[in-house]
C-alpha positions as a printed NumPy array, in Angstrom:
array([[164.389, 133.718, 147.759],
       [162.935, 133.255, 151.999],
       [159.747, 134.987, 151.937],
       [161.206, 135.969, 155.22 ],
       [163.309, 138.717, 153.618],
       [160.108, 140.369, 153.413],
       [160.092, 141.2  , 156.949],
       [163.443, 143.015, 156.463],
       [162.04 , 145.068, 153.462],
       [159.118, 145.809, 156.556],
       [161.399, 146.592, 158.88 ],
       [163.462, 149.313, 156.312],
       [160.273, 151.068, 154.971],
       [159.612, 151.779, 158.6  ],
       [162.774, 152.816, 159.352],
       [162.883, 154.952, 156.673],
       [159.2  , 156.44 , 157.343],
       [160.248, 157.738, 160.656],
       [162.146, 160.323, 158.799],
       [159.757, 161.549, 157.281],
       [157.82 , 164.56 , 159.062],
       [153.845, 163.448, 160.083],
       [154.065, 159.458, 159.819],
       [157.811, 159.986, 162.06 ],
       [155.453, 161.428, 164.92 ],
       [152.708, 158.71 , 164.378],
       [155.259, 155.682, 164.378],
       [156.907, 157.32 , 167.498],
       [153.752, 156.868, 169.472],
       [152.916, 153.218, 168.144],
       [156.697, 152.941, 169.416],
       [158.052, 151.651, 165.7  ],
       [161.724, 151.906, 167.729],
       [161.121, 148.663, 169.158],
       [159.47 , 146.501, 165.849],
       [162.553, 145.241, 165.127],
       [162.934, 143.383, 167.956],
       [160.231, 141.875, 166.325],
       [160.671, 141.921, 162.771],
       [164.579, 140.957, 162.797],
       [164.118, 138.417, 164.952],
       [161.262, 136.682, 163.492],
       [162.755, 137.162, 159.769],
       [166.118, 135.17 , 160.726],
       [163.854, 132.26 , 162.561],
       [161.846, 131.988, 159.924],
       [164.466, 131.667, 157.336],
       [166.132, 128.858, 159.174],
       [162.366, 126.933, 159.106],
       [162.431, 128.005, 155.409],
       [165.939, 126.603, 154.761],
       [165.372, 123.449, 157.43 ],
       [162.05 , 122.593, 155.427],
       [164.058, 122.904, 152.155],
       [161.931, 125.72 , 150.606],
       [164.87 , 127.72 , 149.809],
       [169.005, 126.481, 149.954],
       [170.592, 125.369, 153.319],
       [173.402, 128.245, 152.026],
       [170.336, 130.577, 154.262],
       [171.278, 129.098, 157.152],
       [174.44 , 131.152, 156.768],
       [173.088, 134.608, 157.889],
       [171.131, 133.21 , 160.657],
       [174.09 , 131.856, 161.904],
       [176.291, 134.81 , 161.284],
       [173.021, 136.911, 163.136],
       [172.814, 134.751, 166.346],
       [176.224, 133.578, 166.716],
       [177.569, 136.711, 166.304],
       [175.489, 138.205, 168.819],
       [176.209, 135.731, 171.025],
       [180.378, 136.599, 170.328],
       [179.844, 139.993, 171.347],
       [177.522, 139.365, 174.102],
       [180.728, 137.406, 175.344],
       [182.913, 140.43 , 175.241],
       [180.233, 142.531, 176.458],
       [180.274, 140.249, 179.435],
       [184.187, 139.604, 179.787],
       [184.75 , 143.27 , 180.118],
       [181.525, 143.386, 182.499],
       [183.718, 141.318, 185.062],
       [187.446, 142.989, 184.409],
       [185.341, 146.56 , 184.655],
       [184.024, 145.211, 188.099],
       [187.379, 143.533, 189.596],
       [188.938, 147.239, 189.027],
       [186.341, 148.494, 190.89 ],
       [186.216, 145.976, 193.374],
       [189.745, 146.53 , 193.905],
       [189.993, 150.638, 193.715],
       [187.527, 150.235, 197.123],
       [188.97 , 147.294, 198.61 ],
       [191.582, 149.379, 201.059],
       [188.993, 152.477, 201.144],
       [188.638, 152.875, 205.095],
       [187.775, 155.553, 206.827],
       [186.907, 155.481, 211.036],
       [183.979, 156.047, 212.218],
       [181.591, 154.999, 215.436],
       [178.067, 154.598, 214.616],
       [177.436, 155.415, 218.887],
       [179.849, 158.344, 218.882],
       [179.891, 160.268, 215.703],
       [177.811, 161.874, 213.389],
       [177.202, 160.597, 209.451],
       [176.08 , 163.355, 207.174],
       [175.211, 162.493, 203.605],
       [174.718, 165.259, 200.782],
       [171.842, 163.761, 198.861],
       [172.175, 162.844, 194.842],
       [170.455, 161.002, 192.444],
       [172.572, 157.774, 193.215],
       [172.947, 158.135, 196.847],
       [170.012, 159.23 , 197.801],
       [168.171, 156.121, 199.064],
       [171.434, 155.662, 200.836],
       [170.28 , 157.554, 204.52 ],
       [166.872, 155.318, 204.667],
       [168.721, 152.181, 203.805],
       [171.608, 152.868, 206.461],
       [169.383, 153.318, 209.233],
       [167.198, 150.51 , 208.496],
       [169.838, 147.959, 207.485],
       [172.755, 148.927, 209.538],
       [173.439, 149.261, 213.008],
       [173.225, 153.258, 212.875],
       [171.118, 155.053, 215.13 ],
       [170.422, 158.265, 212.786],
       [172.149, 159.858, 209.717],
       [171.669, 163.17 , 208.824],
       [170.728, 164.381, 205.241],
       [171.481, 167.177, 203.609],
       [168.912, 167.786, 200.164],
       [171.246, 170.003, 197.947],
       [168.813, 170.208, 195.046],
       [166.6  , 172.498, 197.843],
       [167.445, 176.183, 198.312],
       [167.223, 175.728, 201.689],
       [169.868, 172.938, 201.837],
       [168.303, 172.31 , 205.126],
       [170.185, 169.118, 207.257],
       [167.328, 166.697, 208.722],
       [167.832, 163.536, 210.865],
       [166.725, 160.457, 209.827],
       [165.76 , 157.658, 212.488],
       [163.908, 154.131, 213.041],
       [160.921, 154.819, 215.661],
       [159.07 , 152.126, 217.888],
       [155.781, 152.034, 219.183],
       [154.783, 154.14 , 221.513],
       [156.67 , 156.846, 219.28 ],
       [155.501, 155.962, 215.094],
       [151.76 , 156.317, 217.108],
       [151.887, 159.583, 218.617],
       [154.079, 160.712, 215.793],
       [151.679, 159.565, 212.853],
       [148.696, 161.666, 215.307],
       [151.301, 164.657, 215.118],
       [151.487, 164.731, 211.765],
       [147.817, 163.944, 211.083],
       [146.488, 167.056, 212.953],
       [149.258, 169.114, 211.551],
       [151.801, 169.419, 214.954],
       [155.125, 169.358, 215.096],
       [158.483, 169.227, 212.573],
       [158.859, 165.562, 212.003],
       [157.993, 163.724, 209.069],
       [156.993, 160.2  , 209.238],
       [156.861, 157.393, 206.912],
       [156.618, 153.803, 207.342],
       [158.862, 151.28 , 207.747],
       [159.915, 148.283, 205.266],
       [161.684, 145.159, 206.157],
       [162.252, 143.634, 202.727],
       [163.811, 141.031, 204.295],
       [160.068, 139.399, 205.215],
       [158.512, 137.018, 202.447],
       [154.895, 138.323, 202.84 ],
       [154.191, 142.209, 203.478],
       [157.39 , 144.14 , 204.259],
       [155.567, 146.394, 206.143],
       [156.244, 146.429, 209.912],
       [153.053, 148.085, 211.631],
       [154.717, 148.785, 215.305],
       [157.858, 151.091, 213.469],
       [158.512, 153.825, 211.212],
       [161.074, 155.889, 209.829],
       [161.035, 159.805, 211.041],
       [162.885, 162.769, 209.521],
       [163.768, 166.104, 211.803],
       [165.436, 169.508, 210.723],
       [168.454, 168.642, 213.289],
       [172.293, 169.419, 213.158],
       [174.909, 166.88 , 213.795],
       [176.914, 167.154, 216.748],
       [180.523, 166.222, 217.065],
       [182.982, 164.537, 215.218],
       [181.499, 164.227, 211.813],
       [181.933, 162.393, 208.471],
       [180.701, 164.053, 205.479],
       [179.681, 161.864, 202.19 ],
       [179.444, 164.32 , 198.648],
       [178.96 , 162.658, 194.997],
       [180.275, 164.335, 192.609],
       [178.838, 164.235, 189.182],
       [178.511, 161.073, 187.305],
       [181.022, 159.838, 184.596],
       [179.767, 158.167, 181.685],
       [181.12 , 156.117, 178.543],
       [178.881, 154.94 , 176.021],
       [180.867, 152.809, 174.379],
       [179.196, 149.861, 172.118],
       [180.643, 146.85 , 174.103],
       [179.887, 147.881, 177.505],
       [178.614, 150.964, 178.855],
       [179.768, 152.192, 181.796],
       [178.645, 154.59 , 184.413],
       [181.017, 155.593, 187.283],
       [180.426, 158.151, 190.076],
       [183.308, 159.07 , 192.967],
       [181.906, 159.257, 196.427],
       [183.711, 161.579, 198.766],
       [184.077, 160.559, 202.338],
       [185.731, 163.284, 204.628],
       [186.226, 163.502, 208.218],
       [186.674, 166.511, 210.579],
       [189.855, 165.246, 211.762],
       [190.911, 165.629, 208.192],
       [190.793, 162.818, 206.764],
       [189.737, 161.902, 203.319],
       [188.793, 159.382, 200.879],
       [187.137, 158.047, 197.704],
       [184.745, 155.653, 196.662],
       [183.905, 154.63 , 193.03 ],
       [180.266, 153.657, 192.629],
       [179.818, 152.097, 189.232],
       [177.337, 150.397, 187.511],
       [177.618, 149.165, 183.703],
       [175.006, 147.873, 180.759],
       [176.305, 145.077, 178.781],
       [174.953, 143.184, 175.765],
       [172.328, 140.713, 175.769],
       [172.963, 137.369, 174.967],
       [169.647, 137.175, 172.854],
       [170.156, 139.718, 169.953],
       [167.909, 142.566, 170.941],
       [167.793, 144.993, 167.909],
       [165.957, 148.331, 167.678],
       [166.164, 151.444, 165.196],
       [164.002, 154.441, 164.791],
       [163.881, 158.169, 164.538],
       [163.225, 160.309, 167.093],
       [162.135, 164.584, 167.194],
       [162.543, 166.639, 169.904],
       [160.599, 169.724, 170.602],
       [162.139, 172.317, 168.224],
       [164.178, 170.039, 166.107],
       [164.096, 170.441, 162.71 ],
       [164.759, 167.007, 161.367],
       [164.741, 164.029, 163.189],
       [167.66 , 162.248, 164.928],
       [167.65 , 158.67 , 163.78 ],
       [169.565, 155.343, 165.111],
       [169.583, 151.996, 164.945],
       [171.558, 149.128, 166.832],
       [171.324, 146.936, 169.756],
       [169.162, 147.705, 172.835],
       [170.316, 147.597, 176.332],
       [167.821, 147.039, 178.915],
       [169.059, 146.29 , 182.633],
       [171.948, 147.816, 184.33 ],
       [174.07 , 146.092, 187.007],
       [176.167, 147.14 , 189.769],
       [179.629, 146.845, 188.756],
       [181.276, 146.47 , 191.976],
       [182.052, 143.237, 193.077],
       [180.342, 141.98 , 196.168],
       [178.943, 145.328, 196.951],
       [175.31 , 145.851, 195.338],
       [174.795, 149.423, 196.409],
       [176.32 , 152.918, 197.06 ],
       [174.565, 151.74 , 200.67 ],
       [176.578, 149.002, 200.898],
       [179.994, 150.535, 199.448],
       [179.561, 153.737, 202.472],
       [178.591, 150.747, 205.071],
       [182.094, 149.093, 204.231],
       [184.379, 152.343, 204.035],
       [182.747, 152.878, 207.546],
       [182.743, 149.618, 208.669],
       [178.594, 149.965, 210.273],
       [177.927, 146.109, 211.124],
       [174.644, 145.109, 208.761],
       [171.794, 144.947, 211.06 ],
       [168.289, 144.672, 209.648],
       [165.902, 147.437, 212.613],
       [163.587, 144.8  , 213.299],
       [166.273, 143.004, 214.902],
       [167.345, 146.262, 216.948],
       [163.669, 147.254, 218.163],
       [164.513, 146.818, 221.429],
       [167.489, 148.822, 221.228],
       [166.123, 151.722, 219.416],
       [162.986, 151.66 , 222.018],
       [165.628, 151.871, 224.872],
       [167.648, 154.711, 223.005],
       [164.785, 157.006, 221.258],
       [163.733, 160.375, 222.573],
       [160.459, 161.004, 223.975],
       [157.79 , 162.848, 221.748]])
């Protein structure tokens, strides 16, 4: 017999001690959940050495075969439905348009979990002179308008702030298109409790949809884009987990505050989500599209947002 099976008796005692109430809440901490990405792993490598090196029948090569190659299987269907998953999405937004003039009208964005870095992204990445936010886990629900400041402004602005005057907000400003420090020391981003004027488009999420199932887990939230004239339309924002290609197993036990018993499982780990939508990598980039703003990074625009900003 592989002493390599020993690591797979290791791996069950564990499992199996995580049930058990005082070691479960000890192994939780030392993170036992993730050993067998250890364990597993090394116990089917070092069964191939052991049947390679002919201390034990070439018949072991069998499971380690079975292990990797059937990982690699799934993986492949993980991945296959990946892409069909993101060519319906691609293709649900593909005809998604609604009108709208950056100079002209007004963009106001109901912030949620996946849209909210939307507003500071739009402004700073698209030719869009302000967006207004709307925080709706706040009582207040108050709207604020977000801009891109230049020099004179970000100075006298980051002195208001310092000594306490004024409503704005200020933050800095990041071009992550520069390869050293993204940084830009001459702009800034500012945020002001300010109401939109005008012809408006309003963007809501509504809650997101999720399916957990063992192939390829999906997450999919619609967008709602509606204009004052009246009309309306829907985005899909999706992003999906699929397999690994390198088998990435974990099992443990797990107990909440006020559970009686733990809840235990064991399978394979996911670790990185993707967009799933095509050419589009963000709910930035999907609104952007439906509203056709022209990508324009602000450090390109300075001189046009010095020429256009109000006076402190």
């Amino acid at each position: 017999m592989p002493q390599s099976l020993w690591l797979f008796v290791f791996t069950a005692v564990v499992y199996g001690l995580q049930n058990i109430p005082g070691p479960d809440g000890v192994l939780m901490i030392l993170l036992a959940s993730m050993w067998p990405l250890v364990t597993i792993n090394a116990g089917f490598v070092f069964m191939a050495v052991e049947a390679l090196t002919g201390r034990v029948s070439m018949g072991w090569l069998l499971p380690v075969v079975l292990y990797f190659g059937g990982n690699i299987v799934i993986a492949g269907i993980s991945n296959l439905q990946l892409s069909q998953f993101e060519q319906a999405v691609e293709q649900y937004n593909a005809t998604k348009l609604i009108p709208f003039s950056p100079a002209t009208d007004s963009l106001l964005i109901k912030t949620q979990a996946n849209i909210a870095p939307a507003p500071r992204s739009l402004v700073a990445n698209y030719d869009i002179p302000v967006v207004f936010t709307q925080d709706l886990s706040t009582r207040e629900k108050q709207i604020t308008a977000l801009r891109v400041g230049v020099d004179p402004l970000c100075k006298q602005l980051w002195r208001d702030q310092a000594a306490g005057k004024g409503n704005r907000r200020i933050f800095g400003y990041l071009d992550h298109s520069r390869k050293h420090s993204p940084l830009v020391q001459n702009m800034c981003t500012y945020q002001q409790p300010q109401s939109p004027q005008g012809r408006m488009v309003t963007v809501t999420a509504n809650p997101p949809v999720v399916d957990d199932s063992f192939l390829l887990m999906t997450n999919k939230q619609t967008i709602t884009v509606t204009s004052t004239t009246g009309l309306t339309t829907n985005l899909l924002y999706a992003d999906a987990t699929p397999l690994s290609w390198f088998p990435l197993p974990f099992g443990g036990c797990f107990r909440g505050p006020g559970d009686n018993k733990s809840r235990c499982e064991f399978g394979l780990l996911r670790v990185f989500s993707v967009p799933a939508m095509g050419g589009t990598h963000s709910a930035t980039d999907l609104l952007a599209k439906a509203l056709s703003i022209k990508a324009s990074i602000a450090t390109e625009r300075r001189d046009k947002i010095r020429s256009t900003q109000a006076p402190n």
